[in-house]
C-alpha positions, 0 to 999 in steps of 0.5 A: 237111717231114715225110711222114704216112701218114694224113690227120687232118680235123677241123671247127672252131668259134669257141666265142667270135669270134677267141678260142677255137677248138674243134675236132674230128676227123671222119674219118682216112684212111689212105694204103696202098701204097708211096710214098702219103703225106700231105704237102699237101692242097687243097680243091675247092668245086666237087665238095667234094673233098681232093686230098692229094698225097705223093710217088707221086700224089694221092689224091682223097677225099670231104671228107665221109666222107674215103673214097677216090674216085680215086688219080692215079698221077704216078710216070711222071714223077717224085715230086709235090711240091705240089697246088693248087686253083682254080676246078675246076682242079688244079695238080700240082708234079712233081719230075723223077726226076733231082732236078736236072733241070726238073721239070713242072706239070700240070693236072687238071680236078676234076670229071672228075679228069682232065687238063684239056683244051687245054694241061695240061703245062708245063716248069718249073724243076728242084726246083719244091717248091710252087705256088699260084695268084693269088688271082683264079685267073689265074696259078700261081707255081711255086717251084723250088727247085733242089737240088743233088746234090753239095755243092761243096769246101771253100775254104781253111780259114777259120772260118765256112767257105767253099765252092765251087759244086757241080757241078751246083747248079740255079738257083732259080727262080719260074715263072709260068703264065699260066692263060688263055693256058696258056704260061709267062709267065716265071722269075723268078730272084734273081741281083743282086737287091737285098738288105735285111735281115740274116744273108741265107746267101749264100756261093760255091756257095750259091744262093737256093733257093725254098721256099714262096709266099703272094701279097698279097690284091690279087694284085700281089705275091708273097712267097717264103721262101728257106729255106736263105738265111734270106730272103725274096723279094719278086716283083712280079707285074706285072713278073714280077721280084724287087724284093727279098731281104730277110734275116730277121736272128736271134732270140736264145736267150739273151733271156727267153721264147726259152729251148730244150730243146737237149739230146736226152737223153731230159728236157726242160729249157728254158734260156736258151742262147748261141745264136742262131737262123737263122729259115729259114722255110718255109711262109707265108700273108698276111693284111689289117689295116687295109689293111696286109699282114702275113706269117706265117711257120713258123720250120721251119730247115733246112739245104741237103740235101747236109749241107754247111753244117751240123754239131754245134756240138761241131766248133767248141768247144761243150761240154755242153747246146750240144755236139749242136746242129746249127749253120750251118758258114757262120755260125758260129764257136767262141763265135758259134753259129747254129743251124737255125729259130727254133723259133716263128712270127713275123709281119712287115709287107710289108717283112719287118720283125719285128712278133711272135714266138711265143717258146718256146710252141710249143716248151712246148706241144709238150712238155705235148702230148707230141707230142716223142716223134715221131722226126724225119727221120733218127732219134732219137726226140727234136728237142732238138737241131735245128728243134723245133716244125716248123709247117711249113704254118702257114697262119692265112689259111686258117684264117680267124684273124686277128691284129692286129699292135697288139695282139700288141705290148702 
């Protein structure tokens, strides 16, 4: 997930319902001093306030004049990951300082902006990346990732490879905060869980990571993308446990309308590539129609931050356009590559079955607005050649649109 230094608010209007949206820039308010970054924001309704956390703390802002009101400093305890809002109650997701070891919740009350009283503090897992509350308020579900320090050795010399467990790879975990009792209610973990689907990344050493929450409107279950794992995780929240994992399967660059630009040669040339796409979602939102819950998911694809499970697709023979693509050690063989994201957002029922994919618009539309030109996280100020299109927090719920599956089929 990528860091700004400012926040950009805008407003938006519908000029027709449903159709077009017009939107406009209200203010930008620029983070200063070390560490201070924009990474997630939250709306208060309460005091009409923007708590924008990134990495050293929050700042709290007025949602009006975007001017600065308080900064909460968090670093004591580690880097904040997350900030979300309910009810006059804001929940932090505090990363420890060593990554692997549990991380914390804590509990502000937005009116006074300090933490709120009674019980505020809570042990979670290690790595917890992103919270949400249920939407009536009652509960908040931590995603804790659990990233390990140290990828494990390599097993043998097979192709895709294989690899040991790490010495120190935390267990991924849910955990849910009752927030009338304020205790922890449990943790939920993903070991023997059912599995549906395909292409779920499950190898010796490689654990489920959890990433991102959305929770159905009826507040009974909870959906959780897996990003490294290329799955999603279904977590009933009444019996707090995982029902099921689901594999999200692969999209196919070689089909018409999935072309890439998979060279970072400085040029843009879409082709029709013979690869396939591990989807690896990160964020995801919920929405209604007719009854049904649907999934939006940002086909962001990334690989386990020990570098481990990924390379150029050059190590296994690829040569020209294909040669730089980053690919999955795991998966991938000489002829048979799987890179990183699907380069678009898709949507899927409640079982995860694929209802819509945006294709290659988003990876054209972010060439014609130039915003390419942007260096991702570790260099070259081209994305040709892994997750393109990085619509991290596509969250089309929040913003009020609405997509009906049957016609996106047509």
């Amino acid at each position: 997930m990528t860091l700004m230094m400012g926040l950009l608010f805008g407003s938006m209007s519908m000029a027709q319902a449903a159709t077009t949206y017009q939107i406009s820039k209200e203010w930008t308010f620029a983070h200063s001093g070390s560490g201070y970054l924009s990474e997630i924001p939250a709306f208060d309704a309460t005091t009409n306030t923007l708590w924008v956390a990134g990495v050293k703390g929050v700042d709290v802002l007025d949602a009006n004049t975007g001017s600065l009101l308080q900064r909460i400093d968090t670093s004591a305890y580690g880097s904040i990951n997350s900030v979300s809002i309910s009810n006059g109650m804001a929940a932090f997701a505090i990363e420890n300082n060593t990554r692997t070891n549990a991380g914390i919740v804590q509990l502000y009350d937005t009116s006074s902006r300090s933490l709120a009283a009674g019980t505020n503090t809570f042990t979670v897992g290690a790595l917890p990346d992103m919270l949400t509350f249920t939407p009536d308020g009652s509960k908040i579900l931590v995603a804790n990732e659990g990233t390990p320090n140290v990828y494990g050795s390599r097993i043998g010399n097979s192709v895709p490879r294989v690899y040991g467990a790490s010495a120190n790879d935390p267990v991924g975990s849910v955990t849910i905060i009752d927030v009338t009792s304020r205790t922890v209610a449990a943790t939920a973990t993903l070991a023997g869980v059912p599995t549906s689907g395909s292409h779920i990344r499950t190898n010796t050493g490689m654990d489920f990571e959890p990433e991102y929450i959305a929770v159905s409107a009826d507040g009974s279950k909870a959906y959780v993308t897996l990003q490294e794992a290329n799955a999603i995780g279904i977590l009933d929240l009444n019996t707090h446990s995982f029902t099921q994992v689901v594999g999200l399967g692969v999209k196919d660059f070689s089909l018409p309308g999935n072309t890439i630009d998979p060279l970072n040669n400085g040029s843009v040339n879409f082709i029709s590539a013979n690869v396939k796409g591990l989807y690896m979602p990160d964020g995801i939102a919920t929405y209604d129609v007719a009854g049904k819950t649907y999934l939006v998911t940002a086909n962001e694809g990334d690989f386990r931050e020990d570098d481990g499970d990924r390379s150029a697709a050059s190590s296994l023979g690829a040569t020209g356009d294909l040669a730089n693509i980053r690919v999955s050690n795991t998966d991938s063989s000489p002829g048979d590559l799987y890179a990183a994201g699907a380069r678009s957002f898709s949507i899927r029922d409640a079982d995860g079955n694929l209802v819509y994919d945006s294709g290659d618009i988003l990876d054209k539309e972010a060439f014609a607005q130039g915003i390419r030109s942007m260096p991702p996280r570790g260099g070259a100020a081209d994305l040709s050649d892994h997750e393109v299109a990085d619509a991290v927090a596509y969250m089309a719920n929040q913003a009020g649109a609405k997509f009906d599956p049957a016609s996106l089929k047509k």
